[in-house]
Structure formats: C-alpha cells, structure tokens
N, CA, C and O atoms as a Tripos MOL2 file, in Angstrom:
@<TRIPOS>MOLECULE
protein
  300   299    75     0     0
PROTEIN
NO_CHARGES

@<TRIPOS>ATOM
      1 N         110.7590   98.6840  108.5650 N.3       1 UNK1
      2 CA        111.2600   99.9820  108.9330 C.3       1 UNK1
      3 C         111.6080  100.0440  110.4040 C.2       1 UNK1
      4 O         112.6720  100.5050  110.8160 O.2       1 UNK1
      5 N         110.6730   99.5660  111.1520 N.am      2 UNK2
      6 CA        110.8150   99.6440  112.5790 C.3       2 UNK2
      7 C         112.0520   98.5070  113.2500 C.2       2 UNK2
      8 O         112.5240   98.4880  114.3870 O.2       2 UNK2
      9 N         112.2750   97.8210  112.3490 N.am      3 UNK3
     10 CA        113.0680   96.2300  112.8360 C.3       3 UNK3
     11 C         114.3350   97.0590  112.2190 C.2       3 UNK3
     12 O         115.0520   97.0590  113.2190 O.2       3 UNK3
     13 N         115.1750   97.8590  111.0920 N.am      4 UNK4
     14 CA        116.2590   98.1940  110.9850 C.3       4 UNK4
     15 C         116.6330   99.3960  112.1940 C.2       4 UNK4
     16 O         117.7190   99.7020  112.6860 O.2       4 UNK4
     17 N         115.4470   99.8520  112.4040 N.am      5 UNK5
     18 CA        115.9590  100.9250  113.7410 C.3       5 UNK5
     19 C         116.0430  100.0510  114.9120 C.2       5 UNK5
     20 O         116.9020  100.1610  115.7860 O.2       5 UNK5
     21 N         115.3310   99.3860  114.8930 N.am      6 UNK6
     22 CA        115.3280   98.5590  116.4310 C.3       6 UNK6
     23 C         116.5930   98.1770  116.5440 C.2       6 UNK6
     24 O         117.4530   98.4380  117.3860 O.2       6 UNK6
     25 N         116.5960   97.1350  115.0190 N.am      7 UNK7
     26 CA        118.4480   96.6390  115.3080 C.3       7 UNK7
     27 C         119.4550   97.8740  115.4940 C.2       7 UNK7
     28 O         120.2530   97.9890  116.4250 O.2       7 UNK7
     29 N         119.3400   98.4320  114.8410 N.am      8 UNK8
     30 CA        120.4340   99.6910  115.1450 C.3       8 UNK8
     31 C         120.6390  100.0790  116.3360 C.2       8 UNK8
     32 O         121.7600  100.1890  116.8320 O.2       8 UNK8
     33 N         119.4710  100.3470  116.9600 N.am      9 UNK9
     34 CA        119.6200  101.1940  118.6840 C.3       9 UNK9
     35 C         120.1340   99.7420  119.4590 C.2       9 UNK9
     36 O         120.6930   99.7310  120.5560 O.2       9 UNK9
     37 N         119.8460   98.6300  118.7120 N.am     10 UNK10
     38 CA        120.4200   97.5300  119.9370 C.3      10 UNK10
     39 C         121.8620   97.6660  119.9150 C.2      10 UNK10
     40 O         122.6710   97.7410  120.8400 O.2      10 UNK10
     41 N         122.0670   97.6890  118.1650 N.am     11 UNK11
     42 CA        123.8600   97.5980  118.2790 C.3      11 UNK11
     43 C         124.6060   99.1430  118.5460 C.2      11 UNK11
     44 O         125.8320   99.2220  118.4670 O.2      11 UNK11
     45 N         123.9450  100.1060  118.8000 N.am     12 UNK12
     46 CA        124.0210  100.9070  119.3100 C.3      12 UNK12
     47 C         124.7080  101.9670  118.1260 C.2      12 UNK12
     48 O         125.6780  102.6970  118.3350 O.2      12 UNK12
     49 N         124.1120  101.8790  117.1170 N.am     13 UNK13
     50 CA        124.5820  102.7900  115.6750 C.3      13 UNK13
     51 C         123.9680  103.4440  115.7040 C.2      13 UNK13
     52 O         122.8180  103.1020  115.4270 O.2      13 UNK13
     53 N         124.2300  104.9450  116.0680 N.am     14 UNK14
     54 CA        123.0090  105.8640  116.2380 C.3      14 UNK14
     55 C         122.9110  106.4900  114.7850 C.2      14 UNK14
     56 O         121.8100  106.8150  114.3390 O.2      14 UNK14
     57 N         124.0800  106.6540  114.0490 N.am     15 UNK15
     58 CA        123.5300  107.3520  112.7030 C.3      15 UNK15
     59 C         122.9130  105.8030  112.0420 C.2      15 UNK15
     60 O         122.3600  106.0780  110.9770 O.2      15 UNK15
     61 N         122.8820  105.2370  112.1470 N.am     16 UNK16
     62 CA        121.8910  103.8160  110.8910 C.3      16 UNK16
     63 C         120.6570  104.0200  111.3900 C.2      16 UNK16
     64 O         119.6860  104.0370  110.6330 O.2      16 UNK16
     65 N         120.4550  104.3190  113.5940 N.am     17 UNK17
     66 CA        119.2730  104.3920  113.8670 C.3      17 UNK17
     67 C         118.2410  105.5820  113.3250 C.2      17 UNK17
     68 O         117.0360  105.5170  113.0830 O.2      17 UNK17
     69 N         119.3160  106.8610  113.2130 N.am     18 UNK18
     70 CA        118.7270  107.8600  112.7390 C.3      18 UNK18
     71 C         117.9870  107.6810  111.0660 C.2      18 UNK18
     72 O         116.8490  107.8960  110.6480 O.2      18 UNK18
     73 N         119.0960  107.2470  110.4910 N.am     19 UNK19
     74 CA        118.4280  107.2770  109.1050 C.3      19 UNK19
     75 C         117.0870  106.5590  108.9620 C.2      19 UNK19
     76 O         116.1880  106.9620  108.2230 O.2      19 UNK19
     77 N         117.0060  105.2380  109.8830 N.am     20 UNK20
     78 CA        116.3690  104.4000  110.1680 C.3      20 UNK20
     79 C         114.9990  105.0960  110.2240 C.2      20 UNK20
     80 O         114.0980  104.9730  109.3950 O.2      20 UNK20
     81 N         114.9890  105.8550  111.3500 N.am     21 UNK21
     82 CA        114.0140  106.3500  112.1300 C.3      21 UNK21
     83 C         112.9820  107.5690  111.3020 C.2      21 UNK21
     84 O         111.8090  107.8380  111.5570 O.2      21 UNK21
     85 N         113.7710  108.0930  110.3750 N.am     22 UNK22
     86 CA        113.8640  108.9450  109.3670 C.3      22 UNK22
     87 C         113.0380  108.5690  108.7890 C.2      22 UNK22
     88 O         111.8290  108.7780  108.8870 O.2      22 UNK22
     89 N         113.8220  107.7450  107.8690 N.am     23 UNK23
     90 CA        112.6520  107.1930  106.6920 C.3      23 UNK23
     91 C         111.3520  106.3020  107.3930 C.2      23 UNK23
     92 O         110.2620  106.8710  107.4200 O.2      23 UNK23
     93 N         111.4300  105.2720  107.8130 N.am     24 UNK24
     94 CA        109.9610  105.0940  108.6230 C.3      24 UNK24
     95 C         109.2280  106.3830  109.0410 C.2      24 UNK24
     96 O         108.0120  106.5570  108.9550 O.2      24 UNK24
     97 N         109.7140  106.8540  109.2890 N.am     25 UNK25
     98 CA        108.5290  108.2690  109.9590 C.3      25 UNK25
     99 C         108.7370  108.9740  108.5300 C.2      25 UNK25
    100 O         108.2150  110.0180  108.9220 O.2      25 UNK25
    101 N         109.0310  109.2360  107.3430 N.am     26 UNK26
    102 CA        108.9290  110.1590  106.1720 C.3      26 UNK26
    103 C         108.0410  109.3060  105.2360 C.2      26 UNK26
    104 O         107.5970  109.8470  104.2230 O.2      26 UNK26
    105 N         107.7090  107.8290  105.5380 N.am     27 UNK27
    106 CA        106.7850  106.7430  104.8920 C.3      27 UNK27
    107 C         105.5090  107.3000  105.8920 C.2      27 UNK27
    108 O         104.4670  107.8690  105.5680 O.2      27 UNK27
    109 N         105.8740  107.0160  106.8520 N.am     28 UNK28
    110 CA        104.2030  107.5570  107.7570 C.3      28 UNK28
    111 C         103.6860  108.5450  107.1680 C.2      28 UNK28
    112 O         102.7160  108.6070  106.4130 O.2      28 UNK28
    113 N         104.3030  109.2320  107.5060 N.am     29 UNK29
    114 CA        103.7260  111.2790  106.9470 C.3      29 UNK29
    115 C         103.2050  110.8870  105.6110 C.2      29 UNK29
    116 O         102.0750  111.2850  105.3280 O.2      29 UNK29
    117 N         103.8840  110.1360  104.7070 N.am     30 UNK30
    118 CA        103.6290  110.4240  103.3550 C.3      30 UNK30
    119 C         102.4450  109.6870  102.8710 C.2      30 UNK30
    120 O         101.7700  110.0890  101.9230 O.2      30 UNK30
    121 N         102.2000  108.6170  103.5200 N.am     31 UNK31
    122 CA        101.2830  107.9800  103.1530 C.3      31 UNK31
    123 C          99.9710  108.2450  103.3860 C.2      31 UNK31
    124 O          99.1920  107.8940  102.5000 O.2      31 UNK31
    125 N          99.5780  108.7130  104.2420 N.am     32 UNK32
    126 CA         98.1160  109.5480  104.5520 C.3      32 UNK32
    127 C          97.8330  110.0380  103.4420 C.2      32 UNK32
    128 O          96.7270  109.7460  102.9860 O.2      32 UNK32
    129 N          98.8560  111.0610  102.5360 N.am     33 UNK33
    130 CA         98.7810  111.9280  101.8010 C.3      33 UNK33
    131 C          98.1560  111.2800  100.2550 C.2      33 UNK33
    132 O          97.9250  111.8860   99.2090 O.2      33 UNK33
    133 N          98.0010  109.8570  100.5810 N.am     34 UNK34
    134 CA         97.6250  109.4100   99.4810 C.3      34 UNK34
    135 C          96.0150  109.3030   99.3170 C.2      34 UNK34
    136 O          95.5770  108.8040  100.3530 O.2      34 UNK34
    137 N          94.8090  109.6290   98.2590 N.am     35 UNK35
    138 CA         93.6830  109.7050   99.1590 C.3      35 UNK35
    139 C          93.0650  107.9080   99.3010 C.2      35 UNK35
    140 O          92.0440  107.6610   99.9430 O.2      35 UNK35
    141 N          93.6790  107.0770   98.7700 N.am     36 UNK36
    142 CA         93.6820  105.8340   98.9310 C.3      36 UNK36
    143 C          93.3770  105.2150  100.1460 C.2      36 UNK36
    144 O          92.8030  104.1400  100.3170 O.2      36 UNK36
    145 N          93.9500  106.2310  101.2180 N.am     37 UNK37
    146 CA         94.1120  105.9270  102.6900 C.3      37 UNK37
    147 C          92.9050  107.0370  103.3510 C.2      37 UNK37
    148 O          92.9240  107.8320  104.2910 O.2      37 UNK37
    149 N          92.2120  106.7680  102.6710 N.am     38 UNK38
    150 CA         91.1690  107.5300  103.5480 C.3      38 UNK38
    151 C          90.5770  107.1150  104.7140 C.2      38 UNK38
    152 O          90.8890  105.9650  105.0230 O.2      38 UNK38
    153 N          89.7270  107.7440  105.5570 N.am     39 UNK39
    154 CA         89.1000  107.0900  106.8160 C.3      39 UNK39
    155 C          89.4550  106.2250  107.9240 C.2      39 UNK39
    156 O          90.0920  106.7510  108.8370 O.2      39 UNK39
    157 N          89.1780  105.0720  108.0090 N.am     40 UNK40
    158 CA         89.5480  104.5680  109.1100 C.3      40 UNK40
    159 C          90.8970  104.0700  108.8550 C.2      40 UNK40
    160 O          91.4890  103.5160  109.7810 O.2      40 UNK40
    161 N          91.4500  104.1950  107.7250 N.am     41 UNK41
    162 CA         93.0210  103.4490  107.6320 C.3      41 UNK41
    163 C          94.0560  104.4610  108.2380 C.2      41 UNK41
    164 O          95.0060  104.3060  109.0060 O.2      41 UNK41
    165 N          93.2950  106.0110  107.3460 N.am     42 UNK42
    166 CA         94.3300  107.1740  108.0080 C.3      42 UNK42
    167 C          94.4290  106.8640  109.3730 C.2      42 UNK42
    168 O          95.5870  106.6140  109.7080 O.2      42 UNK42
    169 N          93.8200  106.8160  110.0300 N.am     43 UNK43
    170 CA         93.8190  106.9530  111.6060 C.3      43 UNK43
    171 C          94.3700  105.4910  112.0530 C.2      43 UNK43
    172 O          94.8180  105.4220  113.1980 O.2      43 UNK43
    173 N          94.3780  104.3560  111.2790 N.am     44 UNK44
    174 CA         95.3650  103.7890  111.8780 C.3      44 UNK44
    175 C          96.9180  103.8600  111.4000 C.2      44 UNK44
    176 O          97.7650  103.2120  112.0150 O.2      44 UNK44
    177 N          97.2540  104.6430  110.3180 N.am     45 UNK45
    178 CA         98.6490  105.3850  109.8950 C.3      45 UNK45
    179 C          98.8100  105.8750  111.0530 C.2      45 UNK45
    180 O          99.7910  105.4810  111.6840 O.2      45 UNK45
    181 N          97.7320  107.0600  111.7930 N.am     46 UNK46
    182 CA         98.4530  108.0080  112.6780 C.3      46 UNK46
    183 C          98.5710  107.4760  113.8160 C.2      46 UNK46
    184 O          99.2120  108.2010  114.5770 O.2      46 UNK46
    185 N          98.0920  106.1260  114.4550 N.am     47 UNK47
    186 CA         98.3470  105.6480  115.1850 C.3      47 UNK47
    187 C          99.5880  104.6280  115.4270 C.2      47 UNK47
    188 O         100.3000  104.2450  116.3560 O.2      47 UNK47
    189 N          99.4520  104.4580  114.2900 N.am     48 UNK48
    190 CA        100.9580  103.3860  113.7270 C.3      48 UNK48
    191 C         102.4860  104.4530  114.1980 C.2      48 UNK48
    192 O         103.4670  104.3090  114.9280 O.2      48 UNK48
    193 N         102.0400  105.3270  113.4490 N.am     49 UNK49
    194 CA        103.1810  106.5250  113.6510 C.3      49 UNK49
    195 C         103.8330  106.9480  115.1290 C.2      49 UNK49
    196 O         104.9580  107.3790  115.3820 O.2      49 UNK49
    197 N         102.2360  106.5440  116.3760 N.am     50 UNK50
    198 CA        102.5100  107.1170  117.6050 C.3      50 UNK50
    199 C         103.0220  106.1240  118.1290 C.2      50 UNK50
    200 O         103.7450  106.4310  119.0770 O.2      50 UNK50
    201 N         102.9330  104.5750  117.8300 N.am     51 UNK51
    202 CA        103.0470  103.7930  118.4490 C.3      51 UNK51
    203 C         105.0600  103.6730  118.0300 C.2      51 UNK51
    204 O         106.1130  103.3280  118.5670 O.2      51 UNK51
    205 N         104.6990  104.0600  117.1310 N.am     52 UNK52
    206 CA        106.3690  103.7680  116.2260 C.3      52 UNK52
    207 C         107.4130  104.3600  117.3250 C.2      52 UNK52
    208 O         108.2890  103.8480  118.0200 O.2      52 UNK52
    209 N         106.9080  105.6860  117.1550 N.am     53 UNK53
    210 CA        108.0380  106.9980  118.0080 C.3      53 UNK53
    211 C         107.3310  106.6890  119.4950 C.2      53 UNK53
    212 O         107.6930  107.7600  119.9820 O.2      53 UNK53
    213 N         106.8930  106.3050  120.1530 N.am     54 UNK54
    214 CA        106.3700  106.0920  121.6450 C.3      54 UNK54
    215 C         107.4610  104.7950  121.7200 C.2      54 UNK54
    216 O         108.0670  104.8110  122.7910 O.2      54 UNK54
    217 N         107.8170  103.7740  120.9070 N.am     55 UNK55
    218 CA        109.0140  102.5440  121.2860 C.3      55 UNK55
    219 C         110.2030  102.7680  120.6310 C.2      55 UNK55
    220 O         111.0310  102.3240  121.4260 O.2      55 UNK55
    221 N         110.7260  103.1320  119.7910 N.am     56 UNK56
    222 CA        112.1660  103.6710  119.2410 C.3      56 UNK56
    223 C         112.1250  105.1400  119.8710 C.2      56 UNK56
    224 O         113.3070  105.4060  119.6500 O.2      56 UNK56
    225 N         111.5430  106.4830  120.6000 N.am     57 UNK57
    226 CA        112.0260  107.4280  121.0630 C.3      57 UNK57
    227 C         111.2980  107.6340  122.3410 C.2      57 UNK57
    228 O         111.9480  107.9160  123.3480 O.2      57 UNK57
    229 N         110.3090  107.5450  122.3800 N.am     58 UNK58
    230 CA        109.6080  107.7060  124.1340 C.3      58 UNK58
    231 C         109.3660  106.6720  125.2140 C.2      58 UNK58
    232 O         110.2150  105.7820  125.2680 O.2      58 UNK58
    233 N         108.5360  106.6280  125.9380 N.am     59 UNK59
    234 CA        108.4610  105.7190  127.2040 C.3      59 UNK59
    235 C         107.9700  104.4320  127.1350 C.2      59 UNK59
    236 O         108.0510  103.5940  128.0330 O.2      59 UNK59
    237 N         107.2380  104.2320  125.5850 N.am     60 UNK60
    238 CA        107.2250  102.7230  125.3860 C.3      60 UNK60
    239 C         105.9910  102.7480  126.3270 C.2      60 UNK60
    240 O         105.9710  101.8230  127.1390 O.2      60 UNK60
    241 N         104.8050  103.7550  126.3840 N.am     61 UNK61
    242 CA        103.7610  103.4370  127.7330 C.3      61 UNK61
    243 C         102.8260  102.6630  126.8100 C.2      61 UNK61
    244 O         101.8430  102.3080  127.4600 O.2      61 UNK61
    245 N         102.7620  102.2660  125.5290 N.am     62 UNK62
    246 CA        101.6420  101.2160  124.7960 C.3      62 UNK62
    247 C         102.3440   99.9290  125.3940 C.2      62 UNK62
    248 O         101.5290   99.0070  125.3980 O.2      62 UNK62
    249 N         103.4820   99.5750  125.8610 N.am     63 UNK63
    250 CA        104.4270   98.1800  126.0220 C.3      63 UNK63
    251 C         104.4520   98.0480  125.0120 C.2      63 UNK63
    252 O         103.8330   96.9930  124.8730 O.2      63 UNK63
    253 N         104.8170   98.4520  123.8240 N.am     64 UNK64
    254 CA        105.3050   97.8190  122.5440 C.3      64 UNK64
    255 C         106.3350   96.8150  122.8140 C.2      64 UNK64
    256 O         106.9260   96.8280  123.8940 O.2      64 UNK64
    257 N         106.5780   95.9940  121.9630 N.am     65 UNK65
    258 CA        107.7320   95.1230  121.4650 C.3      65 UNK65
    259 C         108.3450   94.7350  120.4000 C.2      65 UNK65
    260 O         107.6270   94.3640  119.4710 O.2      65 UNK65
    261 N         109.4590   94.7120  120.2630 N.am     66 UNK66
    262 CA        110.0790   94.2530  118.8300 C.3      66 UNK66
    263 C         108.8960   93.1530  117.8440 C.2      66 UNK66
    264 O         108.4870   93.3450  116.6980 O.2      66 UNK66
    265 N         108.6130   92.1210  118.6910 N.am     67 UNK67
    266 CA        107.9410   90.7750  118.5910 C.3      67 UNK67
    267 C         106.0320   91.3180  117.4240 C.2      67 UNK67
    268 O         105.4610   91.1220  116.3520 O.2      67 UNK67
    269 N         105.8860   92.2090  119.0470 N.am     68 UNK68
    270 CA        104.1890   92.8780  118.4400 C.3      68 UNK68
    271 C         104.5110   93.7030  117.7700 C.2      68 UNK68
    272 O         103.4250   93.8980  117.2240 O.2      68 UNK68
    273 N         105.3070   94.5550  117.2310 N.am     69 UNK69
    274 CA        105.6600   95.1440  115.9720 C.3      69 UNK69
    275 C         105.9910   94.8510  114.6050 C.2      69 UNK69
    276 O         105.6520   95.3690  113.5410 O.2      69 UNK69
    277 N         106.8010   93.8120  114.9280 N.am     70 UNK70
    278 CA        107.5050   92.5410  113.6890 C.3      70 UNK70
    279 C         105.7770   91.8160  112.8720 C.2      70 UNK70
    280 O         105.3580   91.7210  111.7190 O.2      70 UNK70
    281 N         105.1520   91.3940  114.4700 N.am     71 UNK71
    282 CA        104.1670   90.6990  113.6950 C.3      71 UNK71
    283 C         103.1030   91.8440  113.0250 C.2      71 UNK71
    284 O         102.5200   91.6470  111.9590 O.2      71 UNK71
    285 N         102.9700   92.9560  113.7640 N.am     72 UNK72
    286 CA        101.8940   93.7370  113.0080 C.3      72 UNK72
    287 C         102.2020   94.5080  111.4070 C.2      72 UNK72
    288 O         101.4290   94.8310  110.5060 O.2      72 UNK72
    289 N         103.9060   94.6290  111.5740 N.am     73 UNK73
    290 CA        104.2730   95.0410  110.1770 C.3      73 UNK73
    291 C         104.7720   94.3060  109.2760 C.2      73 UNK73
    292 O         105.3510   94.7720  108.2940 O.2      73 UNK73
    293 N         104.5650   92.6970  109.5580 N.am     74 UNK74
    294 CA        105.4160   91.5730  108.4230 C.3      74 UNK74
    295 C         103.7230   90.4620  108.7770 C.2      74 UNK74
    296 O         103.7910   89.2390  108.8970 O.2      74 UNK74
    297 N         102.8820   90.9570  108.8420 N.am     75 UNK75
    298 CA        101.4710   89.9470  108.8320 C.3      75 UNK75
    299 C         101.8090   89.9190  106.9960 C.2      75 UNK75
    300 O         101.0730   89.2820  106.2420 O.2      75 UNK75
@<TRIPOS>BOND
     1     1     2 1
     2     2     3 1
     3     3     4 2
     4     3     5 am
     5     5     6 1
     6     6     7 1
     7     7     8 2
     8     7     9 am
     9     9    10 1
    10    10    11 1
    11    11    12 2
    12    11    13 am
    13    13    14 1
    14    14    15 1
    15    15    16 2
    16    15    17 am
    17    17    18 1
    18    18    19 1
    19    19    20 2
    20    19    21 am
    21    21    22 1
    22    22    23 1
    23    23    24 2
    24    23    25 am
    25    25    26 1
    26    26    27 1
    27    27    28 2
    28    27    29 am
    29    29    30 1
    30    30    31 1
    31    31    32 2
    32    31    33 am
    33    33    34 1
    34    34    35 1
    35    35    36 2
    36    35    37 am
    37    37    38 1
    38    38    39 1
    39    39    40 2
    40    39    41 am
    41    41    42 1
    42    42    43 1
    43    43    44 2
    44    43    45 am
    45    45    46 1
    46    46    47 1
    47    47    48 2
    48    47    49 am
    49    49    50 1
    50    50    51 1
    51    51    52 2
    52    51    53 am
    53    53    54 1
    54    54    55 1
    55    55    56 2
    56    55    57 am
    57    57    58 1
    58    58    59 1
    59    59    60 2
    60    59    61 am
    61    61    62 1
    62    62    63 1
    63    63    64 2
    64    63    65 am
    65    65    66 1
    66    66    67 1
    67    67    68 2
    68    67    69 am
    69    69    70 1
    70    70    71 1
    71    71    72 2
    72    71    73 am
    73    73    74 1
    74    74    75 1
    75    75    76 2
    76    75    77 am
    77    77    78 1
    78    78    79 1
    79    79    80 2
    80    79    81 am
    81    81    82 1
    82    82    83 1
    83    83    84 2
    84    83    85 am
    85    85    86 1
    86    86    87 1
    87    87    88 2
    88    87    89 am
    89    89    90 1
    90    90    91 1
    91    91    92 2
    92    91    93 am
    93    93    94 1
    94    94    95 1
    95    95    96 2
    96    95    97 am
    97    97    98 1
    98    98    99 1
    99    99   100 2
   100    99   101 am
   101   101   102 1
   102   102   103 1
   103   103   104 2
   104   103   105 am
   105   105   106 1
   106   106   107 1
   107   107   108 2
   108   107   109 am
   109   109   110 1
   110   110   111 1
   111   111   112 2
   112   111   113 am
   113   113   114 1
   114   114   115 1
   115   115   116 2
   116   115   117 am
   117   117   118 1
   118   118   119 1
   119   119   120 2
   120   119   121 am
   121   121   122 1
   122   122   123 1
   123   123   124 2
   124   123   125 am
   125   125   126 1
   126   126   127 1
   127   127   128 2
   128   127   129 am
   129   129   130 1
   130   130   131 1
   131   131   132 2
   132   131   133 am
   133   133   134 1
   134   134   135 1
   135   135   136 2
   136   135   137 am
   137   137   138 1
   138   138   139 1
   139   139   140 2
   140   139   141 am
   141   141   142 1
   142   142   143 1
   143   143   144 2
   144   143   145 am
   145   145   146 1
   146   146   147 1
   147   147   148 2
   148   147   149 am
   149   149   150 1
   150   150   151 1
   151   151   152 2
   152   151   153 am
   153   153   154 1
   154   154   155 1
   155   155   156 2
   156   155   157 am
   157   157   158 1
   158   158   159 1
   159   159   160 2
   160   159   161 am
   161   161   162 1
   162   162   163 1
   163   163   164 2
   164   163   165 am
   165   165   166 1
   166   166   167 1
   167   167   168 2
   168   167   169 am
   169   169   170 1
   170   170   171 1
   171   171   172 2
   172   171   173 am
   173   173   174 1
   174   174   175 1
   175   175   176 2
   176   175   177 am
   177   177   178 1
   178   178   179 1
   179   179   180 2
   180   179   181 am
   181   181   182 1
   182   182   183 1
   183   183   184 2
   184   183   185 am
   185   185   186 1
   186   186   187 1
   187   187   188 2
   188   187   189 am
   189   189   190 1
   190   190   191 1
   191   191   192 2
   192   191   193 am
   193   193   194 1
   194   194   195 1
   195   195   196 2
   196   195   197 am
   197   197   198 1
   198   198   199 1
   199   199   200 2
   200   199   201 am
   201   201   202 1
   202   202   203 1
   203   203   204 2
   204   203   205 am
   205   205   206 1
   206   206   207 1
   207   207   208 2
   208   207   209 am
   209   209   210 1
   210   210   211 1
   211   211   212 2
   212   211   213 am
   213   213   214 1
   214   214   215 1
   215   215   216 2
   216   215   217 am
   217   217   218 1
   218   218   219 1
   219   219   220 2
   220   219   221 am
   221   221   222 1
   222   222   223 1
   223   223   224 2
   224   223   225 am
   225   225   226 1
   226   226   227 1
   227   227   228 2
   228   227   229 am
   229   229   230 1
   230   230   231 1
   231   231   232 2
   232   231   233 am
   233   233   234 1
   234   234   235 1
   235   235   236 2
   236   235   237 am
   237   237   238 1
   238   238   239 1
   239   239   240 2
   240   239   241 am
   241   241   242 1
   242   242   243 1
   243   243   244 2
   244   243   245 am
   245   245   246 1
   246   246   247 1
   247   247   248 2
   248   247   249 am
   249   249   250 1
   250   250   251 1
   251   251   252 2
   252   251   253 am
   253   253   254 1
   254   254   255 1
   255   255   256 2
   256   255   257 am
   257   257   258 1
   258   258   259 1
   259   259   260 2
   260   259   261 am
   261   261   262 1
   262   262   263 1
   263   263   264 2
   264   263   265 am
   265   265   266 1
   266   266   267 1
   267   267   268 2
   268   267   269 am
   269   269   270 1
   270   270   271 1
   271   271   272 2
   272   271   273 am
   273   273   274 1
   274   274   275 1
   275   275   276 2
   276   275   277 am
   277   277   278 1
   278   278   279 1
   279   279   280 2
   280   279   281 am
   281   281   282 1
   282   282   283 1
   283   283   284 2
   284   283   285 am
   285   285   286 1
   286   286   287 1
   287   287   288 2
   288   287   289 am
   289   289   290 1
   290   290   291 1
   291   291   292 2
   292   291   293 am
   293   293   294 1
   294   294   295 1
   295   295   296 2
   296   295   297 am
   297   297   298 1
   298   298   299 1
   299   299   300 2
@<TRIPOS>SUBSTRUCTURE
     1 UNK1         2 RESIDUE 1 A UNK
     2 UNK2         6 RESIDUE 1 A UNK
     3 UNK3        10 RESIDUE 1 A UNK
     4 UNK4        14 RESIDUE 1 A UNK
     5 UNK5        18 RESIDUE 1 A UNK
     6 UNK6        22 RESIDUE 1 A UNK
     7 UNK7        26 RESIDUE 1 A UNK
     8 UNK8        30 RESIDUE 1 A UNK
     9 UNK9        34 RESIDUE 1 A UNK
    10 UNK10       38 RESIDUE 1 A UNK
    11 UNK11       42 RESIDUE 1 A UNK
    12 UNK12       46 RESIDUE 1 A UNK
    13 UNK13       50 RESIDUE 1 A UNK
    14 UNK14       54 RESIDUE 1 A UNK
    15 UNK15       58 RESIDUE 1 A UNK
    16 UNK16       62 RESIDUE 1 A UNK
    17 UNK17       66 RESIDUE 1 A UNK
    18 UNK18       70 RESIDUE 1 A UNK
    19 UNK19       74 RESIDUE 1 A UNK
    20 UNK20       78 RESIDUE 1 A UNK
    21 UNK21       82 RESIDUE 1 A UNK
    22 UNK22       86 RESIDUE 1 A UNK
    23 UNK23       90 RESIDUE 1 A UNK
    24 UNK24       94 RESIDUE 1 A UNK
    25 UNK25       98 RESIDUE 1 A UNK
    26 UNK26      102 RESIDUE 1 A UNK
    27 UNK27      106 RESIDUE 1 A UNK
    28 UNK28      110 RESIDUE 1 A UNK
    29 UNK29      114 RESIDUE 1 A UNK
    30 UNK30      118 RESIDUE 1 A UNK
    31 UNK31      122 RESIDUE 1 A UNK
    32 UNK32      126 RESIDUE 1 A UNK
    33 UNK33      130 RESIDUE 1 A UNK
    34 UNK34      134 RESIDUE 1 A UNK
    35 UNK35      138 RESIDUE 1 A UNK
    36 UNK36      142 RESIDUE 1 A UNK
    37 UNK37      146 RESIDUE 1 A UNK
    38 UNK38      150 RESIDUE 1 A UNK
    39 UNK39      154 RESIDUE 1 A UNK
    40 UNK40      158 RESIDUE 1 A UNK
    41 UNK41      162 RESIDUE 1 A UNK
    42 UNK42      166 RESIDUE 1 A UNK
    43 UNK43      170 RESIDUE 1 A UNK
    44 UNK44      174 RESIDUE 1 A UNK
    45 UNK45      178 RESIDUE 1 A UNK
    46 UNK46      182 RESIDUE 1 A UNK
    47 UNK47      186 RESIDUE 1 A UNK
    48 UNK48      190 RESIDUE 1 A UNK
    49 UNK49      194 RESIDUE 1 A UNK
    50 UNK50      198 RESIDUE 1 A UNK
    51 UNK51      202 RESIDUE 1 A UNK
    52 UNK52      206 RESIDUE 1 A UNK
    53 UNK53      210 RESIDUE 1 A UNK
    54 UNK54      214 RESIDUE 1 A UNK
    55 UNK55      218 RESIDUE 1 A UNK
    56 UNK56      222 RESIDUE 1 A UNK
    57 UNK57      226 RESIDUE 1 A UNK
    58 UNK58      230 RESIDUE 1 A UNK
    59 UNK59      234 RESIDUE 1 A UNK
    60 UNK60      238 RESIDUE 1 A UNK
    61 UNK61      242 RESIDUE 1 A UNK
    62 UNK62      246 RESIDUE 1 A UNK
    63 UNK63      250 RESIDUE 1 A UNK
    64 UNK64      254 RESIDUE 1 A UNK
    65 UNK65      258 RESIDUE 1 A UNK
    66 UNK66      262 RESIDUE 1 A UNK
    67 UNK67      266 RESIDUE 1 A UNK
    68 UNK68      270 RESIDUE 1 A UNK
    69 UNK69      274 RESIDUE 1 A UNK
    70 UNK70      278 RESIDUE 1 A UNK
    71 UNK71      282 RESIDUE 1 A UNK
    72 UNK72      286 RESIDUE 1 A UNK
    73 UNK73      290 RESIDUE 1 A UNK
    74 UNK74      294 RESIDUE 1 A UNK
    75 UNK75      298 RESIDUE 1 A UNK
C-alpha cells in the first residue's frame, strides 16, 4: 500500500497517489475494527497508520524510508 503511493508521489501522479493513500489509510481504519486485532496489535495498527501519513503527508520526523517501510510491510 505504502510502495504504490510512494511510487506515485515519486512519478509525481497525484490522483494514483491519492487513491493510493486512500485505500492504505481505509485498510488501517478498518482493520482495528476487527476484534482479532485486539491489544497490543491494535496499537501497533495505530502506530503503523501514524508512521504511514507522518512519510507520504507530514515531516517524515520518525525518518521513515521507502527501504524501512518495504521491509516492515513485505517481512
């Protein structure tokens, strides 16, 4: 999810980034909602989520990277 927005904002497609950005963040939200994800997983959903929108829309202050993202969501 995070690697089709990434590519997008590189090639500079802002509607692919949007849709992009969209659905990854409408998978976040939704998945908490499952009670499967209870406890300590929820809270790393909601952290996943901050880290997501802090490197595709804010200041990137975790230093995210394409690289530490790729590996934490394709382990």
């Amino acid at each position: 999810m995070t690697i089709h927005a990434g590519l997008a904002r590189q090639e500079g497609d802002q509607g692919r980034f949007d849709a992009a950005l969209d659905r990854a963040l409408e998978l976040l939200d939704l998945t908490p909602a499952d009670p499967r994800w209870d406890g300590p997983r929820r809270r790393e959903i909601a952290r996943t989520r901050e880290v997501v929108c802090d490197f595709l829309v804010g200041d990137n202050r975790y230093r995210s990277t394409p690289e530490l993202l790729d590996a934490y969501f394709l382990a």
